[in-house]
C-alpha positions in Angstrom: 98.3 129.5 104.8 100.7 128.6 107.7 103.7 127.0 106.3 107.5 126.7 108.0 110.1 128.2 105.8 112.8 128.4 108.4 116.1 126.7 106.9 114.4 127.4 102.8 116.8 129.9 100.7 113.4 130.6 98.5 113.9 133.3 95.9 111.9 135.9 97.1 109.4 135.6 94.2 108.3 132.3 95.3 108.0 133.3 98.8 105.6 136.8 97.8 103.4 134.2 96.1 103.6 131.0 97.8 100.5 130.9 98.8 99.0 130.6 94.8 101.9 128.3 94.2 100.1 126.0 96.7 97.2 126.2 95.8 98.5 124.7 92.5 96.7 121.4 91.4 98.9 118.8 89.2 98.0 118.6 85.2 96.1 115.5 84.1 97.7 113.0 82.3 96.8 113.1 78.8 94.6 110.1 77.2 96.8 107.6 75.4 95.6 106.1 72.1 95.8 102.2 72.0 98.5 100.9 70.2 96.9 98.6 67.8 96.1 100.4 64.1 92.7 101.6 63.8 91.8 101.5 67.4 90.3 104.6 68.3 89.8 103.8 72.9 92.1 105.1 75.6 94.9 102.8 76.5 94.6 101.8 79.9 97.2 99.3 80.5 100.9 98.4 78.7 99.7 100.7 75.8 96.4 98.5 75.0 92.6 99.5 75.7 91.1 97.1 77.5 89.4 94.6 74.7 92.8 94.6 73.2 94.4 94.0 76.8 92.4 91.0 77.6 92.9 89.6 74.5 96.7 90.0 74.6 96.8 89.0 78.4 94.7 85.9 77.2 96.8 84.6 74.2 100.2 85.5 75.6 100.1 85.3 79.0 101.8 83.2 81.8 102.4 79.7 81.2 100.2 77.7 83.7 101.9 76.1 86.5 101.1 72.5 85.2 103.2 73.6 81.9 106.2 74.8 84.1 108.6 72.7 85.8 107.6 74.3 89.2 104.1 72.3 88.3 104.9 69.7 87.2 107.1 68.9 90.3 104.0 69.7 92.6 102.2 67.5 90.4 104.3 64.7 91.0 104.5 65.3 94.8 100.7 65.6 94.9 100.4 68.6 96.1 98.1 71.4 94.4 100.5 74.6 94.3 98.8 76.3 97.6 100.3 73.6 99.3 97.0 71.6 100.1 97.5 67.6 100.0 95.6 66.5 96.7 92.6 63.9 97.1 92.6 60.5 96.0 90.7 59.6 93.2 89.5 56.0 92.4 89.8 53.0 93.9 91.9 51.9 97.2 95.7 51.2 96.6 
């Protein structure tokens, strides 16, 4: 293995074996157990498996922009929040 130690003050231990200590891989990260009592899956994301996740994500999460003020101001511009004009339903005004 070719590498540049020119300017490295490497204890000469590391230098005599650097090329095993390159060939070093990093440790996997141990599974994580979901949070919630009695749940035996890997947590995959904020400390939940995914069921749990979903369900969380699906009770608590974000308010939808027609609840917020942002939305209700695009609402009342007529605007849908991407910015397309909205079309007119009914009759002629």
């Amino acid at each position: 293995m070719n590498i540049n130690l020119s300017g490295l003050n490497l204890p000469a231990w590391v230098v005599d074996n650097l090329d095993a200590i390159a060939a070093f891989e990093p440790l996997p990260a141990p599974a994580r157990a979901c949070l919630v009592t009695g749940c035996t899956r890997d947590a995959v994301r904020c400390g939940l498996c995914r069921s749990h996740y979903v369900r969380a994500r699906d009770t608590f999460g974000p308010v939808p922009p027609s609840r917020t003020a942002e939305g209700r101001k695009r609402a009342q511009a007529g605007s849908r929040h991407d910015g397309v004009p909205r079309a007119k339903v009914g009759g002629a005004s």
